[in-house]
C-alpha positions in Angstrom: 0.0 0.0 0.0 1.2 3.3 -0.3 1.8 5.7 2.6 -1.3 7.6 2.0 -3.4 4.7 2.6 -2.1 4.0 5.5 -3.3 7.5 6.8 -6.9 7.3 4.6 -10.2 6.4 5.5 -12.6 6.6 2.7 -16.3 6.2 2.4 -18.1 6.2 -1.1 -21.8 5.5 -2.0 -24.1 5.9 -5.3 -26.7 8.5 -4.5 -30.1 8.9 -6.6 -29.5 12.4 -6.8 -28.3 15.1 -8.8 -24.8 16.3 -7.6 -26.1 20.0 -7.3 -29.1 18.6 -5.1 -26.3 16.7 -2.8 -23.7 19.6 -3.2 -26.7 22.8 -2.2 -27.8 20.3 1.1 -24.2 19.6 2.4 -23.5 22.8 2.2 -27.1 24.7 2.7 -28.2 22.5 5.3 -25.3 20.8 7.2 -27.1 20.9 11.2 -29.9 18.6 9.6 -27.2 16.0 8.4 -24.3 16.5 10.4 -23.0 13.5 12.7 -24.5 10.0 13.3 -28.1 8.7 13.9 -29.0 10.7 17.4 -26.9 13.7 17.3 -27.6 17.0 16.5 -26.1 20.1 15.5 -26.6 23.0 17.3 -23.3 25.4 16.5 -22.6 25.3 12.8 -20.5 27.9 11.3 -19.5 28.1 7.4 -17.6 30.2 5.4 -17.6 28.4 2.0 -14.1 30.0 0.5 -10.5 29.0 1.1 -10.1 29.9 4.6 -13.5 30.4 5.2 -14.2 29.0 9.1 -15.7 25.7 9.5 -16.8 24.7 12.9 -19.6 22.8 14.2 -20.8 21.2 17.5 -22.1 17.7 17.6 -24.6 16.9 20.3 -25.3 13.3 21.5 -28.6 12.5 22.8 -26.8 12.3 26.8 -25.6 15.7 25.8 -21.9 15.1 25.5 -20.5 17.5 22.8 -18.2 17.1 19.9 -16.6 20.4 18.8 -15.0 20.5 15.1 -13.0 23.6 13.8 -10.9 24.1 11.3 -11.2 25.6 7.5 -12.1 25.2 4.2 -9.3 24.8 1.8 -11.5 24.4 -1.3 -14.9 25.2 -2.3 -15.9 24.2 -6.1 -19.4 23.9 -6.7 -20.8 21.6 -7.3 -18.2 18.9 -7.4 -15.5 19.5 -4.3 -15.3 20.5 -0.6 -11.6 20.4 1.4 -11.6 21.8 4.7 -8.9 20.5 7.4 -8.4 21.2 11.1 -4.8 21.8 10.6 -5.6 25.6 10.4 -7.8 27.7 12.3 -9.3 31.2 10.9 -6.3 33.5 9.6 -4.8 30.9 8.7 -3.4 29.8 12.5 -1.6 26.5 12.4 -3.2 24.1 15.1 -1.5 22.0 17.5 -3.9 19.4 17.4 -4.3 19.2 13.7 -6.1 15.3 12.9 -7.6 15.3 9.3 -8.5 16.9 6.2 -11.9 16.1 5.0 -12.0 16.0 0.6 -15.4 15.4 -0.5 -16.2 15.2 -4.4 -19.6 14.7 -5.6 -19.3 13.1 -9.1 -22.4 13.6 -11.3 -23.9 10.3 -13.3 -26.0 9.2 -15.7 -29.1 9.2 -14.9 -29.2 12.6 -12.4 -27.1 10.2 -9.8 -24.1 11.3 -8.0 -21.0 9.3 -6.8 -20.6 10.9 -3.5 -16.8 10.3 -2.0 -15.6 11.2 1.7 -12.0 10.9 2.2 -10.1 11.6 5.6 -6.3 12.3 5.0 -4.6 11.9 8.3 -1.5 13.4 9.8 -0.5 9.9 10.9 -1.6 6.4 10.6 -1.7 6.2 14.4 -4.7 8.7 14.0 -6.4 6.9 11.2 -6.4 4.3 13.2 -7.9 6.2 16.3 -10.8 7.8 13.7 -11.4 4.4 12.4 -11.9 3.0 16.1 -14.0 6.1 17.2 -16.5 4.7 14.7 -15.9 6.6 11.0 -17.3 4.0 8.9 -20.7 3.9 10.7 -20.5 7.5 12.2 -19.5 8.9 8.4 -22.1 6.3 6.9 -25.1 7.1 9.4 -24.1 10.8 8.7 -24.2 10.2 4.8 -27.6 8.5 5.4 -29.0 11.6 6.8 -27.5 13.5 4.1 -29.1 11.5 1.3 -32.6 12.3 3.0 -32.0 16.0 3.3 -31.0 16.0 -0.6 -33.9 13.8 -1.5 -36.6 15.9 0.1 -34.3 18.9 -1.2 
């Protein structure tokens, strides 16, 4: 394998919708979507340009709370989204950078989209920490909640 895969999660799925559908509710309507079955979203912050903010709180239903902050490094709509918490607004390098998130939304025959998530870690020893925190089913419950945002978009 090669060393990137060792620090890559990746979660893909066929979606019967039209990219710019998937693309307006990931970014339109992210606190309806955001986290696994059970949470909810109650901070969400989004600057959709290259250092544009990105943050968001996560809210389990025993009312533990998972902050995320970072940026976005890319914006192209309707087919790519990059943001990383390796820099916080202004660009400030952070100590406890994890991931960067690229998600491309691949348009289909058909009006269907082939939506990918990819997590780029810093090391494998946190890959391996984000897989064991749950990313396939937390990333897959949150991409089922997507999926039924876009549909009823």
């Amino acid at each position: 394998p090669s060393p990137l895969s060792e620090r890559e999660l990746v979660l893909t799925r066929i979606i019967d919708v039209p990219r710019e559908r998937v693309f307006k509710a990931w970014t339109s309507r992210l606190p309806e979507w955001w986290g696994p079955h059970g949470m909810t979203t109650p901070v969400c912050e989004m600057d959709l340009r290259p250092g544009g903010v990105f943050r968001t709180v996560m809210r389990a239903p025993d009312g533990t709370e998972y902050p995320t902050k970072g940026v976005f490094l890319e914006v192209a709509e309707p087919a790519r989204i990059v943001f990383t918490d390796a820099f916080g607004p202004g660009w400030e390098p952070s100590p406890d950078a994890f991931f960067t998130a690229i998600t491309t939304f691949e348009e289909l025959p058909g009006g269907r989209t082939k939506y990918t998530a990819r997590a780029l870690h810093w090391t494998a020893a946190n890959r391996e920490k984000h897989e064991k925190m749950g990313f396939h089913q937390g990333w897959g419950e949150s991409l089922d909640r997507l999926v039924a945002c876009a549909m009823k978009a």
